[in-house]
N, C-alpha and C positions, 0 to 999 in steps of 0.2 A: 547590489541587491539581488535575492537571489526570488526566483517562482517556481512552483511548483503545480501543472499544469493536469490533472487530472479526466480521465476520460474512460468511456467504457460500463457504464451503470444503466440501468432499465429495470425493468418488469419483467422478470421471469416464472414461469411454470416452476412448480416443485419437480426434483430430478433435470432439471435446466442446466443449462452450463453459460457465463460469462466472463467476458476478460477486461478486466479493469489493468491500465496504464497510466503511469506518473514519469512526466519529463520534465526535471530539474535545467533553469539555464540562470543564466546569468556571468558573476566572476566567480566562479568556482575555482580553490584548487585542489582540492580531495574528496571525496565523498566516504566515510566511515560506516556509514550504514543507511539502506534504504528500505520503507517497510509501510506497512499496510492498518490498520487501526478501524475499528468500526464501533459506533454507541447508537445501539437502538434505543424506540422512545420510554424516558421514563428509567434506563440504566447508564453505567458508567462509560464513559470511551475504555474499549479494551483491547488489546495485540491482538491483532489476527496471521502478521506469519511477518516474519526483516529475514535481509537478510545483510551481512555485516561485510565486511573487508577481507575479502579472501576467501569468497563466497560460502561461508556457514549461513545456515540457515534457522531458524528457529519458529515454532508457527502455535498458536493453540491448539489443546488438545481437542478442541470442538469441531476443527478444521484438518486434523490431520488423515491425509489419505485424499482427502476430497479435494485440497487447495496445494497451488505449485505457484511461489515467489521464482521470479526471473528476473534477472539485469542483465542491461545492452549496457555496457560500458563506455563505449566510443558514443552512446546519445545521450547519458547519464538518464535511462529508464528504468523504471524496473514492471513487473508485470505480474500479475494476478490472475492465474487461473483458475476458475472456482468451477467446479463440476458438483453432480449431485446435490444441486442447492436444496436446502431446505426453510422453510418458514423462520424457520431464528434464526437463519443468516441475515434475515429484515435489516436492513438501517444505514445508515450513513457511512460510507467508508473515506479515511482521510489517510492520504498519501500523508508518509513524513520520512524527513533526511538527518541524516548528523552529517555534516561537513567542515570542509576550512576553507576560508576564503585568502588566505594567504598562509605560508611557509610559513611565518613567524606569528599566524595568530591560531588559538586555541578554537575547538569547536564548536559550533552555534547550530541549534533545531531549528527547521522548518516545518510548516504543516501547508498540505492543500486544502483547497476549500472545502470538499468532501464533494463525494459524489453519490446519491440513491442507489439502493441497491433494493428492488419488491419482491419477495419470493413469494408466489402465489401458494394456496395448497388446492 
């Protein structure tokens, strides 16, 4: 079984800066991609920044400049640095992984629980 352990979310001022962190444990033996996801109230869950195996990154355009995806490899982390927050960055952010849990099995999603994210204005 695998968790995903999410931390780093509060209340912040507009122009604020926060660092949300996701630590993946269990039997892991790959991880293919590790990434960030946010659905505020009343819209759809949408990508906010993965990054993938060999570290590419990819983020939305609504975040770019302002947000920096990071992984710790040796803790299977990864980390979210959000600067210049603004009021529609509001909403729930859920860590998620693609992984393998073994050399001979194909890969499986995980998601964290989500963690708050308030942008004040």
């Amino acid at each position: 079984q695998v968790q995903l352990m999410e931390s780093g979310g509060g209340l912040v001022q507009a122009g604020g800066s926060l660092t949300l962190s996701c630590a993946a444990s269990g039997s892991i033996f790959s991880i293919n991609a590790m990434g960030w996801y946010r659905q505020a109230p009343g819209k759809q869950r949408e990508l906010v920044a993965v990054m993938i195996i060999g570290g590419s990154t990819n983020y939305a355009d609504s975040v770019k400049g302002r947000f920096t995806i990071s992984r710790d490899n040796a803790k299977n982390t990864v980390y979210l640095q959000m600067n210049s927050l603004r009021p529609e960055d509001t909403g729930v952010y859920y860590c998620n992984t693609n992984l393998r849990l073994g050399v001979a099995m194909g890969p499986s999603e995980y998601w964290g629980q989500g963690t708050q994210v308030t942008v004040s204005s």
